[in-house]
mmCIF file of the C-alpha atoms, coordinates in Angstrom:
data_MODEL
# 
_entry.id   MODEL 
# 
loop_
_atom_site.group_PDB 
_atom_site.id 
_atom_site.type_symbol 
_atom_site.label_atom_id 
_atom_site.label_alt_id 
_atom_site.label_comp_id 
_atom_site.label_asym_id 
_atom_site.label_entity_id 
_atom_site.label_seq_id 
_atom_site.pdbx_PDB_ins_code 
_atom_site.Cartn_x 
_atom_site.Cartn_y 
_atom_site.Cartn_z 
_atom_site.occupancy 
_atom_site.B_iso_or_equiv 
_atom_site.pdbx_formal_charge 
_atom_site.auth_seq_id 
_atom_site.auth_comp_id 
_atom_site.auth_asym_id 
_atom_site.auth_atom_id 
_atom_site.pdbx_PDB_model_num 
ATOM 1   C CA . UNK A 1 1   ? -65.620 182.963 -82.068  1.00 0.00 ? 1   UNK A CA 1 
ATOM 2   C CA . UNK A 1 2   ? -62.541 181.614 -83.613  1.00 0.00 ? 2   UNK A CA 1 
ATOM 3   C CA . UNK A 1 3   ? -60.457 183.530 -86.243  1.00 0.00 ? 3   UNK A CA 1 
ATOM 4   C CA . UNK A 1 4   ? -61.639 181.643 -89.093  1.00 0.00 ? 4   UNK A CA 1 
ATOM 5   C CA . UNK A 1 5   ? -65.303 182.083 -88.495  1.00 0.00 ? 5   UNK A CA 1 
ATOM 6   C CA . UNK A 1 6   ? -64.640 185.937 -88.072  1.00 0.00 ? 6   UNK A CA 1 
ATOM 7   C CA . UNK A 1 7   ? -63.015 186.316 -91.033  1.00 0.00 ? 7   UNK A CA 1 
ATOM 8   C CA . UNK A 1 8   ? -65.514 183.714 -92.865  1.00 0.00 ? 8   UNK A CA 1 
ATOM 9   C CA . UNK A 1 9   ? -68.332 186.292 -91.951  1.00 0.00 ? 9   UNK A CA 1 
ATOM 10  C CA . UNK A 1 10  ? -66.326 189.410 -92.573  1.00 0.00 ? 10  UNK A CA 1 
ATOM 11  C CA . UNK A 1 11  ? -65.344 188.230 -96.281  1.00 0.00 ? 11  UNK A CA 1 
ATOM 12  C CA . UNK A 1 12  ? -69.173 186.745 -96.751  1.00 0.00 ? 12  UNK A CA 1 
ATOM 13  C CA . UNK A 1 13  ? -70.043 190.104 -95.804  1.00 0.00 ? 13  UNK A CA 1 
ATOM 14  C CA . UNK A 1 14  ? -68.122 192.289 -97.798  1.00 0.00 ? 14  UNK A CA 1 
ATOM 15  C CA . UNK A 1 15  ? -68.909 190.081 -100.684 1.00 0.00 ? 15  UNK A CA 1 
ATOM 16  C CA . UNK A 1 16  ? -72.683 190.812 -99.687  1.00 0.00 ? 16  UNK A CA 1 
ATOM 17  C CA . UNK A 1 17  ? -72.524 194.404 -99.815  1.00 0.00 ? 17  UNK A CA 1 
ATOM 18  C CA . UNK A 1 18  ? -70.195 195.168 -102.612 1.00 0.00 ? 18  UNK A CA 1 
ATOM 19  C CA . UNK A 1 19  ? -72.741 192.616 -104.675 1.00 0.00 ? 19  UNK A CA 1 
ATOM 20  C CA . UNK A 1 20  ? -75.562 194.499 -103.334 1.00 0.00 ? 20  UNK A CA 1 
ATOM 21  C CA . UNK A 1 21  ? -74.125 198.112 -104.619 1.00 0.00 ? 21  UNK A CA 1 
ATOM 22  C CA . UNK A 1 22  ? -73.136 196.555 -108.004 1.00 0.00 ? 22  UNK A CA 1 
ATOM 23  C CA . UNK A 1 23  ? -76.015 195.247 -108.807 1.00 0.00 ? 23  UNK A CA 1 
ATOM 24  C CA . UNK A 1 24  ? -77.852 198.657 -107.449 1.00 0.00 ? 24  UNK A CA 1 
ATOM 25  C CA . UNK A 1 25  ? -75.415 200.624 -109.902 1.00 0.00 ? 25  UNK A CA 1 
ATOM 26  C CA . UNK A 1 26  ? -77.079 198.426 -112.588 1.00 0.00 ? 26  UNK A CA 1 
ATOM 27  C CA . UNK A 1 27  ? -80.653 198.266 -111.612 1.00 0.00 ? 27  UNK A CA 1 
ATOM 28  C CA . UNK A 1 28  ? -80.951 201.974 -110.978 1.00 0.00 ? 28  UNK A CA 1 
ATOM 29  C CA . UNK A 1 29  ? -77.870 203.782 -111.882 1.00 0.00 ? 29  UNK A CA 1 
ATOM 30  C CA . UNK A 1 30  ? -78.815 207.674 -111.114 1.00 0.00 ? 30  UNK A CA 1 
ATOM 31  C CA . UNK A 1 31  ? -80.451 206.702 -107.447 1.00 0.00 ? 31  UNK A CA 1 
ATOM 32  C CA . UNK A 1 32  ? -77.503 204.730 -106.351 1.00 0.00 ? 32  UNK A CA 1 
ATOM 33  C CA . UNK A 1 33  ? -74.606 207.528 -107.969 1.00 0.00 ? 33  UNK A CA 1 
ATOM 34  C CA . UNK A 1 34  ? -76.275 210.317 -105.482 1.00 0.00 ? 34  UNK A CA 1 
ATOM 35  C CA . UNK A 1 35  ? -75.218 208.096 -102.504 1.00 0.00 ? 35  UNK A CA 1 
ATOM 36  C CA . UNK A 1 36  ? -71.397 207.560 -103.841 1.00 0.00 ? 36  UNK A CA 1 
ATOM 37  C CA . UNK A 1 37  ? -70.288 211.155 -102.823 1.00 0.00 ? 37  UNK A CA 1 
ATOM 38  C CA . UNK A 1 38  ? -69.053 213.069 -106.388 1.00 0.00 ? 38  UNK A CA 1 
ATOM 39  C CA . UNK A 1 39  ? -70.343 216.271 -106.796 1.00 0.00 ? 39  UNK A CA 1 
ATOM 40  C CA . UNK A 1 40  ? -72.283 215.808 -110.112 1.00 0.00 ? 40  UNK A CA 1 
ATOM 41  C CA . UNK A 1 41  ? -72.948 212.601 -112.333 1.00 0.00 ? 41  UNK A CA 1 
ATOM 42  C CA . UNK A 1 42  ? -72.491 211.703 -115.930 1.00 0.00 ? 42  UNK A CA 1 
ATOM 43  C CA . UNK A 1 43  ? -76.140 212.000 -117.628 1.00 0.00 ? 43  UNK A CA 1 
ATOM 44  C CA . UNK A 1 44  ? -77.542 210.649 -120.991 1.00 0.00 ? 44  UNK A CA 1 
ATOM 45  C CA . UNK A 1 45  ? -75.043 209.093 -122.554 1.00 0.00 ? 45  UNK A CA 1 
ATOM 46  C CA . UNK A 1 46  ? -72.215 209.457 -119.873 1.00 0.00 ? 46  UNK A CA 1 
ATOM 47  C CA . UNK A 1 47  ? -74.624 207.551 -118.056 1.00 0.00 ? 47  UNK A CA 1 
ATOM 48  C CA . UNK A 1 48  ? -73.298 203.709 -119.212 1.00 0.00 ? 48  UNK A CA 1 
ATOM 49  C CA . UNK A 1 49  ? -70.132 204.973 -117.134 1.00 0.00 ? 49  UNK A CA 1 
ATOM 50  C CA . UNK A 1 50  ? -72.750 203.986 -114.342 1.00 0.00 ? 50  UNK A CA 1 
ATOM 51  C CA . UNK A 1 51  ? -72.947 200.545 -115.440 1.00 0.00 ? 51  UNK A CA 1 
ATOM 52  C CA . UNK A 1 52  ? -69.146 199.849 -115.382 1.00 0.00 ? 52  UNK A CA 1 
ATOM 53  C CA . UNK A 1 53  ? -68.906 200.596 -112.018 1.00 0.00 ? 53  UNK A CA 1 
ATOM 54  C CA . UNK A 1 54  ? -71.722 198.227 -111.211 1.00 0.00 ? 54  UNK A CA 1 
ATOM 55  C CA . UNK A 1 55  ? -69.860 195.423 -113.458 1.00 0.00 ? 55  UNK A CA 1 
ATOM 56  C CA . UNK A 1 56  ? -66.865 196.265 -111.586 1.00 0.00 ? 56  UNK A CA 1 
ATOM 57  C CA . UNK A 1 57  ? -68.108 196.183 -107.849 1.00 0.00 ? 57  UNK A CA 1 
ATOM 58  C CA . UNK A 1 58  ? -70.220 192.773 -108.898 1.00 0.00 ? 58  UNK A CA 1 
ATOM 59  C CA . UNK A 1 59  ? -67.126 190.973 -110.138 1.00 0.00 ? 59  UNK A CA 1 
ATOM 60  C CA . UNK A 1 60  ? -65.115 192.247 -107.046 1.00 0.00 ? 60  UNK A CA 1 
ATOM 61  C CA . UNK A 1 61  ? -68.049 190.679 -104.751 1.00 0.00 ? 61  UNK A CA 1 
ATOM 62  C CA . UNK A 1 62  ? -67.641 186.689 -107.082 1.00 0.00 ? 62  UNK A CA 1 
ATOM 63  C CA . UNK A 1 63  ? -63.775 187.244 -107.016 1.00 0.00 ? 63  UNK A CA 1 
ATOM 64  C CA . UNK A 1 64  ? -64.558 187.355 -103.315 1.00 0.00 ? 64  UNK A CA 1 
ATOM 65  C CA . UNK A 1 65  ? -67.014 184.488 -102.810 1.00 0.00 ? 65  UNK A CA 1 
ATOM 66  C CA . UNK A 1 66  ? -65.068 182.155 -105.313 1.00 0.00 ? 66  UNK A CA 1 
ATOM 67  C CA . UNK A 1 67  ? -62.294 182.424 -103.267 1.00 0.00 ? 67  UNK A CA 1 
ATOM 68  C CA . UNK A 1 68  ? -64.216 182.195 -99.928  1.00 0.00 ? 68  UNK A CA 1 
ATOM 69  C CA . UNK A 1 69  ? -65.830 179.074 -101.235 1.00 0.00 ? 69  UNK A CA 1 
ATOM 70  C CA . UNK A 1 70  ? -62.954 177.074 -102.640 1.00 0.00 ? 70  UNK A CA 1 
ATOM 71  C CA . UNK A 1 71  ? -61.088 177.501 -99.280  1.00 0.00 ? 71  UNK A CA 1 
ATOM 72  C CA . UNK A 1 72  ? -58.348 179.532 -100.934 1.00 0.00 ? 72  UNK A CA 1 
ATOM 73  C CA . UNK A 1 73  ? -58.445 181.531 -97.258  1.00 0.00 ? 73  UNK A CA 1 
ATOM 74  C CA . UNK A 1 74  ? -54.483 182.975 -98.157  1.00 0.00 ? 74  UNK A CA 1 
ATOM 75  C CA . UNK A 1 75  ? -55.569 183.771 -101.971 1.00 0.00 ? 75  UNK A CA 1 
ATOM 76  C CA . UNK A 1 76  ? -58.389 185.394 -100.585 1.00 0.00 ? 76  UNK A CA 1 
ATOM 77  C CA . UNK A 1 77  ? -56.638 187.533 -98.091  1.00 0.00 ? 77  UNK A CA 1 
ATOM 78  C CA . UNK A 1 78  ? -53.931 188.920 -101.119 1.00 0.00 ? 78  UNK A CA 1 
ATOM 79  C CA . UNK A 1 79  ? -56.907 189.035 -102.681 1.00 0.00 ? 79  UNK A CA 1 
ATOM 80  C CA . UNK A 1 80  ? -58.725 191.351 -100.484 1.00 0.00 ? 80  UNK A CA 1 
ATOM 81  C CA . UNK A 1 81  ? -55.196 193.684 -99.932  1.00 0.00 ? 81  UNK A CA 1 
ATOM 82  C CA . UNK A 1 82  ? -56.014 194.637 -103.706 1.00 0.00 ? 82  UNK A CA 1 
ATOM 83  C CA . UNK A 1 83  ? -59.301 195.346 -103.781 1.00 0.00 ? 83  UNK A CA 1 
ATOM 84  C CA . UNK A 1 84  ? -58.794 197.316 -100.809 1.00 0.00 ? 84  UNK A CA 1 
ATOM 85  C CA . UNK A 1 85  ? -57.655 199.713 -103.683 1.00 0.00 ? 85  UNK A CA 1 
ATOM 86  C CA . UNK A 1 86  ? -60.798 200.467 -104.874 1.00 0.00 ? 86  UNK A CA 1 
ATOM 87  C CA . UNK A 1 87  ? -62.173 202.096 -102.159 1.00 0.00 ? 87  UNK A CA 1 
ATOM 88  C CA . UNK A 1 88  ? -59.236 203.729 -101.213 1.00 0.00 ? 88  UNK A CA 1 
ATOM 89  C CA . UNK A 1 89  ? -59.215 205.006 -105.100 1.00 0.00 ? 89  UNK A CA 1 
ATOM 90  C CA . UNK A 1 90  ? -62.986 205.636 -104.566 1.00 0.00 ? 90  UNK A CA 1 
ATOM 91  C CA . UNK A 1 91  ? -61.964 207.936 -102.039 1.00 0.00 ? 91  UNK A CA 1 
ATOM 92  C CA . UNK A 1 92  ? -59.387 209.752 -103.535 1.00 0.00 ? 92  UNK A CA 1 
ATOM 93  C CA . UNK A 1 93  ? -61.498 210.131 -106.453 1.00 0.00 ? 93  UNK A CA 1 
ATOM 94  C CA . UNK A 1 94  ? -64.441 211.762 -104.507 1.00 0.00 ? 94  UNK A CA 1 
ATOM 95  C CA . UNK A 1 95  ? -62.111 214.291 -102.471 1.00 0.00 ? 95  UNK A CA 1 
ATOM 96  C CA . UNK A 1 96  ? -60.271 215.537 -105.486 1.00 0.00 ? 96  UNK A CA 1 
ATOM 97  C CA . UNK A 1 97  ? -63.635 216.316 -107.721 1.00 0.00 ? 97  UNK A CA 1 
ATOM 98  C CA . UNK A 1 98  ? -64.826 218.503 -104.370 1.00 0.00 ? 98  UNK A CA 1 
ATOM 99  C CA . UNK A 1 99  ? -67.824 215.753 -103.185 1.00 0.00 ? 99  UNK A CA 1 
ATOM 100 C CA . UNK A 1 100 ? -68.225 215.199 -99.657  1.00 0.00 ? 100 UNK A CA 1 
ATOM 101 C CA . UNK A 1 101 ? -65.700 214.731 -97.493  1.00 0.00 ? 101 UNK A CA 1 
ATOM 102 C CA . UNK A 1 102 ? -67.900 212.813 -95.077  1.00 0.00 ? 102 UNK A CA 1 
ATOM 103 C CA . UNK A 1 103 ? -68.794 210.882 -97.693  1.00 0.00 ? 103 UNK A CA 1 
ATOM 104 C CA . UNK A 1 104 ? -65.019 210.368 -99.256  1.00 0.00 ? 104 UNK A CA 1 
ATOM 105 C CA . UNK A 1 105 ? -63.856 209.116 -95.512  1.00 0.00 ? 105 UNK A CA 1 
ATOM 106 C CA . UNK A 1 106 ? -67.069 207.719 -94.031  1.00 0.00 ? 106 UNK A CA 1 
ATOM 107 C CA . UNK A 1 107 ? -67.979 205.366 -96.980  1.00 0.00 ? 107 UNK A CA 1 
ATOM 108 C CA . UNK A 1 108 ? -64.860 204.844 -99.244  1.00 0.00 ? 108 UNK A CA 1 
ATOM 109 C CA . UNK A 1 109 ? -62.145 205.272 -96.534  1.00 0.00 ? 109 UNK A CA 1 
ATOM 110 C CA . UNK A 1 110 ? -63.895 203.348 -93.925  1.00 0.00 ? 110 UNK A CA 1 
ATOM 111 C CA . UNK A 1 111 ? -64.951 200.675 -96.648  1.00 0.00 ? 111 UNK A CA 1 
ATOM 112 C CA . UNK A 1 112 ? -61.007 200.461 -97.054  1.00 0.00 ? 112 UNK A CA 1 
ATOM 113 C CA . UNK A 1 113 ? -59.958 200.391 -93.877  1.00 0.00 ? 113 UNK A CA 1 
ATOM 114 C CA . UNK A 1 114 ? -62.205 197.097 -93.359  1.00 0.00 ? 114 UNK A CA 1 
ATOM 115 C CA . UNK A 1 115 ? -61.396 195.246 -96.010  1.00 0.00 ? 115 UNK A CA 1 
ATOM 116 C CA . UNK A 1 116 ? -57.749 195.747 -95.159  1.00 0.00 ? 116 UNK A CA 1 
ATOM 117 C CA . UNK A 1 117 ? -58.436 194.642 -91.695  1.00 0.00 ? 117 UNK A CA 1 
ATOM 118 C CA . UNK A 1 118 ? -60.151 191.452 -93.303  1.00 0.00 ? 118 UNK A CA 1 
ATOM 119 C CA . UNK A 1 119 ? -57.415 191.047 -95.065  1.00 0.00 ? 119 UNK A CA 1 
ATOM 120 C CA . UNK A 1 120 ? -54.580 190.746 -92.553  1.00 0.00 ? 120 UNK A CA 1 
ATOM 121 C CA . UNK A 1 121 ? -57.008 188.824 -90.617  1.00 0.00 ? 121 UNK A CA 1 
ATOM 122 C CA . UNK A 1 122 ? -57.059 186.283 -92.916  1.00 0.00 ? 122 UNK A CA 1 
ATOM 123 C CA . UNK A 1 123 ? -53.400 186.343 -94.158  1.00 0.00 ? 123 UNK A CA 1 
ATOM 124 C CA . UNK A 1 124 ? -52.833 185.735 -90.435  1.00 0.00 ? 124 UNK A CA 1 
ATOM 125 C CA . UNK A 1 125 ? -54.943 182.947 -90.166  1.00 0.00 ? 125 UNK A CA 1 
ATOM 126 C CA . UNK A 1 126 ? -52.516 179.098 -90.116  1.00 0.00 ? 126 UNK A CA 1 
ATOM 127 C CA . UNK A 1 127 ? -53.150 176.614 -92.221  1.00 0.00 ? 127 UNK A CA 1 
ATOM 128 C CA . UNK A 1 128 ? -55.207 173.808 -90.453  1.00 0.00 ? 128 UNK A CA 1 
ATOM 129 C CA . UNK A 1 129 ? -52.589 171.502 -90.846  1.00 0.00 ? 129 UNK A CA 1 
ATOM 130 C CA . UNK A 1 130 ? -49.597 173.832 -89.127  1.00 0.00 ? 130 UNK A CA 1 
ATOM 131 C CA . UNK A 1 131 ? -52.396 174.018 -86.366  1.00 0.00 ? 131 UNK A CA 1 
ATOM 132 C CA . UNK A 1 132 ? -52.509 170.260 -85.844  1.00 0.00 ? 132 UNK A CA 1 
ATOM 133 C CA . UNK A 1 133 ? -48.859 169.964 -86.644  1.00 0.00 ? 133 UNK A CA 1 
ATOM 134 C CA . UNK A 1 134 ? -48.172 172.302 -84.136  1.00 0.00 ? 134 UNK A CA 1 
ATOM 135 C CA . UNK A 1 135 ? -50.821 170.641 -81.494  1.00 0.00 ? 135 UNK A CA 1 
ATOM 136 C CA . UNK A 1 136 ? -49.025 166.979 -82.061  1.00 0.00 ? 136 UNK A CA 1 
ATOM 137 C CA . UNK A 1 137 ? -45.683 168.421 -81.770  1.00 0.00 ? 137 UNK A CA 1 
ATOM 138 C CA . UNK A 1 138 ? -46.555 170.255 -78.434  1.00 0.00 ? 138 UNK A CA 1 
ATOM 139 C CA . UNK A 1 139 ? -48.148 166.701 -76.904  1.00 0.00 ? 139 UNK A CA 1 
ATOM 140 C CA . UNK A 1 140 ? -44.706 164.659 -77.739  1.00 0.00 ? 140 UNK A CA 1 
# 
């Protein structure tokens, strides 16, 4: 399996999930919060705070496939480097308010570390171009 296709699936799979937990955050808020790791959730009102982070993880998942889909392969790697911050934050978030610590690391951390990971992938990926450039040059 080549680089590209690795990182195509990685990146079409991160886009998957994060889509899938967005849209779960607004479909049935209070189910999907007891999975995130906190320690207690907003209720009644508080509740719409829900919502945003199901808006927020759904636009992370387009900003994702957009990117995937145009071919903007190096945009989408910086791309990926910053949203790596939300899980990371995620994380941080879930640890300081006393939730689970398996939860903090095993979801949001690990969640982090892979779309990191995707992202170097990808910023290390050449051009197609160099790659030919580079294959011409070698047979002269």
């Amino acid at each position: 399996m080549s680089l590209k296709h690795l990182t195509t699936a990685l990146a079409a799979t991160g886009a998957a999930f994060i889509l899938y937990i967005g849209l779960s955050y607004l479909i049935a808020p209070q189910a999907t919060a007891a999975d995130f790791g906190l320690a207690t959730w907003p209720q009644h009102d508080g509740a719409a705070f829900l919502a945003v982070k199901g808006v927020r993880d759904v636009a992370t998942g387009l900003v994702i496939l957009a990117l995937l889909l145009t071919g903007q392969r190096r945009a989408l790697g910086w791309a990926m480097a910053a949203i790596a911050f939300v899980p990371a934050g995620d994380m941080v978030i879930v640890l300081a308010d006393g939730g689970s610590a398996g939860q903090a690391c095993g979801v949001h951390g690990a969640t982090a570390l892979a779309v990191v990971l995707t992202a170097g992938l990808l910023l290390r990926e050449r051009p197609v171009r160099a790659v030919r450039a580079a294959a011409e040059h070698a047979q002269v």
